[in-house]
N, C-alpha and C positions, 0 to 999 in steps of 0.2 A: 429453459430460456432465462437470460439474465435478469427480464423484467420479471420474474414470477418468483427471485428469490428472497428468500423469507429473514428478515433483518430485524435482529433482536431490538425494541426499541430503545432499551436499556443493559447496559454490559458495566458488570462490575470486574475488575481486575486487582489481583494479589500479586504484586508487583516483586516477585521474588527473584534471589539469586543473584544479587550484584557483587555481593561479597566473595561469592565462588567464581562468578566471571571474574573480577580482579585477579585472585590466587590462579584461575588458568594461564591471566597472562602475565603473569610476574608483577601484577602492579600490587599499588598498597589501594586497600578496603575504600577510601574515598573516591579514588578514582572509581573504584565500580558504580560509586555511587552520580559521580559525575556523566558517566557511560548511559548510566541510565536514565536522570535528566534530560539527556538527548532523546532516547526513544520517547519519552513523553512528550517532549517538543516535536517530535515527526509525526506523534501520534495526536497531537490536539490539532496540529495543522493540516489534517489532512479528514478531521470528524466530521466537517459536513459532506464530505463527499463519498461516504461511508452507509449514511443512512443512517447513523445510529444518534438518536436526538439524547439520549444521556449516559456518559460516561465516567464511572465511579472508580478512582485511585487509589488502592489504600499505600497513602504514603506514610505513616508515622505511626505506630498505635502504642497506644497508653501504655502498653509491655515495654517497647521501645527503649524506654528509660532505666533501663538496666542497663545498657550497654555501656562503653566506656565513657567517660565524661569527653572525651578528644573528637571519638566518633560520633555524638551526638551533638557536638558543640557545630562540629564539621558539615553535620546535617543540617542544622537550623540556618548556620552559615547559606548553606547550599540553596535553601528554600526560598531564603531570599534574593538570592542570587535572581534565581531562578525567576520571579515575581517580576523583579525588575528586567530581567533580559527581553521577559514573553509578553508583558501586557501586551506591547504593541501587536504582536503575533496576536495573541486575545481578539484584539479590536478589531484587524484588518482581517478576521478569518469569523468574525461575527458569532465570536464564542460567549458564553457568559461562563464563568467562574462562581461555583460555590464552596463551600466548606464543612463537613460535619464532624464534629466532634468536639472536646472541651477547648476551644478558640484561646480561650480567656488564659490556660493554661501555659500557651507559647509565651519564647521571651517575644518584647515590647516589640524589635524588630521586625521578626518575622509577622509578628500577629499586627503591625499596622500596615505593614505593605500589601498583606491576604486582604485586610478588610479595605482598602484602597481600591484594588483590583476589581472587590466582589462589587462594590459601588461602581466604579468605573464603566466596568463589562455589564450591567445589571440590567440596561435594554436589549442585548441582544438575542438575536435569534437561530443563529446558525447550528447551534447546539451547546449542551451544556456541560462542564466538566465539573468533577466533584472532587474535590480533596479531603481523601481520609487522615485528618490529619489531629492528633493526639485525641486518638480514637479507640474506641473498645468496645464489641459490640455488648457487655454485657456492662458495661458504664452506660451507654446509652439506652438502655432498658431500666437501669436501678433510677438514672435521670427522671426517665419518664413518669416512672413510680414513682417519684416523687411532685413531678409535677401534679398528677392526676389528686396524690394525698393533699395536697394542698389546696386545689379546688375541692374537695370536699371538706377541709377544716373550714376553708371561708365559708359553706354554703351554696358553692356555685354549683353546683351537683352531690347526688347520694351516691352511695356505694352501688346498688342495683342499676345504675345506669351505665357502670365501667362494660365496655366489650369489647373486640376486635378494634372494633372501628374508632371509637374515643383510644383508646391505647394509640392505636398510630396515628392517631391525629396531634399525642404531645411527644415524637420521634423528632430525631435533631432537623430532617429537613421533610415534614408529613406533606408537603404538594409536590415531590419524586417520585414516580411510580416504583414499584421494586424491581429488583433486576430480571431480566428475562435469561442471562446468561452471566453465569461468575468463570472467569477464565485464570487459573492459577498458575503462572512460571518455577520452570525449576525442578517440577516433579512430585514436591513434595502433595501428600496425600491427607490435607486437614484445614479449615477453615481461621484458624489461631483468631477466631474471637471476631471475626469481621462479621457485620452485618446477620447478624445470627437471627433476628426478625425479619428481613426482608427478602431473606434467602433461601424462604421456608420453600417457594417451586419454582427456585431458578434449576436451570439446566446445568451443570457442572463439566467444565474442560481441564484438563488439565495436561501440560503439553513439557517436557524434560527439558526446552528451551531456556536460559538463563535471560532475565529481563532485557537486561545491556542489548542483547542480539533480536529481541520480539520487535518483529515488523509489519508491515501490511501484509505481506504476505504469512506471515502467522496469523495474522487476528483472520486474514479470508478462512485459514483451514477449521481456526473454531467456531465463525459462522458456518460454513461447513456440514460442521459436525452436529450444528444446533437444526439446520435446516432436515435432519433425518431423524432429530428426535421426535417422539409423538408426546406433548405436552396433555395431559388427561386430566390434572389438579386432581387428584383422587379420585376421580371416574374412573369408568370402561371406556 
């Protein structure tokens, strides 16, 4: 029955394959990435009626910055665009907006309109969206590592006191649960660095779909496909 199924509370997403949707339809690489902006506006607008109380983006990651200075300029462009078009969607669909990753690192642009937003939407409750944005999960772990060395150069803790639980407690956003389900587009078969601590027993989907086209009716088939996993966290 519909009431009895089982809805991850957190879904993280690796937003891939805009650049191959483009090349299928003759367009140029922005445009997929335009294409796919949209799915994310269909997809924030429609989260609280989904049941899923957090949903993580990765839209940008620190690798990111390889790419051509046009395409990335294109993107940032884009980010803002995009800020600007949807707060209101934000507001009137009683989403909050976060952000992890190095913030400080974005141009001036993008990173005052994100931090405008995250203020903005910061009472709300209808669910929460996360932007992986100039992000890397293994920057976000050396981060940590550093935070943690620093409280014990000041004295604020010893070394014997570091464990699971102080470690995630200096992660870019440590009051997010970790994901219950990471759903990857496009096919490909690898993590590329996303959420590599938080990811330690989520459920993994991975679906040949190219992002541009992931809809509700995609995200139903990999909750789906989460509702017949047996989660055991290293038990029997």
């Amino acid at each position: 029955m519909e009431n009895e199924r089982i809805i991850p509370r957190h879904v993280a997403i690796i937003m891939d394959g805009n650049g191959r949707w483009a090349k299928q339809h003759g367009l140029e690489r922005v445009e997929g990435h335009r294409a796919g902006a949209i799915a994310v506006k269909n997809l924030v607008e429609s989260l609280k009626h989904t049941g899923i109380q957090y949903l993580t983006l990765y839209a940008f990651s620190t690798e990111n910055w390889k790419r051509s200075k046009e395409e990335v300029d294109a993107l940032m462009e884009l980010l803002a665009e995009f800020i600007d078009a949807n707060l209101p969607l934000l507001m009137e669909n009683d989403v909050r907006l976060l952000v992890s990753g190095r913030i400080e690192g974005l141009p001036e642009k993008a990173r005052e309109k994100l931090k405008d937003a995250i203020r903005k939407s910061s009472a709300n409750t209808g669910g929460t969206v996360i932007f992986a944005l100039n992000y890397g999960g293994r920057a976000e772990i050396a981060d940590a590592a550093k935070k943690i060395a620093d409280q014990v150069l000041k004295g604020e803790i010893s070394p014997e006191q570091i464990d699971e639980k102080l470690f995630a407690q200096n992660l870019y956003l440590p009051d997010v649960p970790d994901p219950d389900l990471l759903i990857r587009t496009s096919g490909e078969l690898r993590l590329s660095n996303f959420l590599l601590w938080e990811l330690s027993y989520a459920e993994i989907y991975v679906t040949d779909t190219y992002w541009p086209d992931f809809d509700l009716a995609e995200l139903d088939k990999a909750i789906d496909a989460f509702q017949k996993r047996n989660r055991r966290f290293g038990g029997r």
